[in-house]
N, C-alpha and C positions, 0 to 999 in steps of 0.2 A: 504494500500500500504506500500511496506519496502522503507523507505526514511531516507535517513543522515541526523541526525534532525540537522546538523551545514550549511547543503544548502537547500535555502527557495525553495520548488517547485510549485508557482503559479497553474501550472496546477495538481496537485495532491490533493492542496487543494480546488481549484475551484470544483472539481471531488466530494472530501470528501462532501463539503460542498452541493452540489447537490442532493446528496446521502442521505443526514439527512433530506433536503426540502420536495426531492420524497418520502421520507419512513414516514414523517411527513404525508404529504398532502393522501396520501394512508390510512393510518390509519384513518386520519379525514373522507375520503370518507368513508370507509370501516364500520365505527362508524357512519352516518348517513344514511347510506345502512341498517343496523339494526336498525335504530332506527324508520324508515318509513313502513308503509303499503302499501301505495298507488303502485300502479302495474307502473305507468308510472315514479314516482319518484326513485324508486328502478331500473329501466331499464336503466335511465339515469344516477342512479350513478353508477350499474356495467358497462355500458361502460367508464365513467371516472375511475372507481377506473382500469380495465384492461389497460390501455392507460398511466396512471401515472404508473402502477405496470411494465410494459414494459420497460418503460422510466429508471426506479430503475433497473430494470435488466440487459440495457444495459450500463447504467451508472456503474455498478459493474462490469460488464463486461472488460470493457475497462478500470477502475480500476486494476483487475488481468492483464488485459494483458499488459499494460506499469508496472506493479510489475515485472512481467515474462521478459521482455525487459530491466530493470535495473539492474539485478540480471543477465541476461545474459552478459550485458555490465560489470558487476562488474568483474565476472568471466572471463572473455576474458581479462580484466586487471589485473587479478589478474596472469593469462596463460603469459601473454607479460613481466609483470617483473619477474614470477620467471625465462621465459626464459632471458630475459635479469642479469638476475641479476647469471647467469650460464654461460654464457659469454659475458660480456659484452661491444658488439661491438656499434660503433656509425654507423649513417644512410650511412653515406658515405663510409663505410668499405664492406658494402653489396652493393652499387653500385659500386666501381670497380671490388669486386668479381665479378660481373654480367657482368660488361665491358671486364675483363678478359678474363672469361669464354670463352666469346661469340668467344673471337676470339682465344681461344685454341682450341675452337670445331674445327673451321673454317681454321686454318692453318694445323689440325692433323689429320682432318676428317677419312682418310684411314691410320691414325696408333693411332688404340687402346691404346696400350702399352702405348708409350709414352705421350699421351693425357692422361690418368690416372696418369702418372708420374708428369707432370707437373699443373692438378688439385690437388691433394693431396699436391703438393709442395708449389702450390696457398692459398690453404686451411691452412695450417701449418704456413707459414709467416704470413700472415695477424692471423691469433690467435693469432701470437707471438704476434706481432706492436700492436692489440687490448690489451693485455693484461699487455703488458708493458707500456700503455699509451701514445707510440710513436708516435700514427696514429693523426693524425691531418683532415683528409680528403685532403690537398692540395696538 
């Protein structure tokens, strides 16, 4: 798994450490599977060694896929500051845009025109106050 070696991840190591048990115990089975004749001893260890060999594959399994899960979350954070970090508004900047909005739809519904005039107008202050550090949200 790809892990920030500076945050301890319990379940990723519980995973790993699993992972080395079942691939151990597999082997051991797999080594006493060969090393038996007997028709009844070998039938019982290929169904143990498939049942542990399963167990390793879905343990690995779900290893890649919380790897694929962090590494998406990395990326998605990685998306959210460079946007943020391209202008950088706070949370409350985007909920009165939203407030606003809502009701320049709603008083200008039947005039386009001016409904673009006064989003765009919307949109351009609030950069500015974001920008200038003005906006305080209150």
């Amino acid at each position: 798994m790809i892990e920030d070696p500076q945050i301890p991840n319990p379940v990723g190591e519980s995973l790993a450490e699993r992972a080395r048990l079942d691939l151990s115990l597999v082997r051991h089975v797999h080594a006493q599977s060969l090393a038996t004749t007997d028709p009844d001893q070998i039938n019982g260890l290929g169904r143990t060694y498939q049942r542990i060999a399963r167990s390793l594959r879905q343990t690995l399994a779900l290893q890649a896929k919380l790897a694929r899960e962090a590494q998406a979350t990395r990326d998605a954070a990685r998306r959210r500051h460079t946007i943020t970090n391209e202008i950088p508004a706070p949370d409350q900047a985007y909920e009165v845009a939203d407030a606003v909005t809502n009701v320049i739809w709603a008083e200008h519904e039947h005039e386009p025109l001016e409904r673009e005039r006064l989003l765009d107008d919307l949109s351009d202050r609030l950069d500015y106050m974001v920008r200038a550090e003005a906006f305080d949200g209150q």
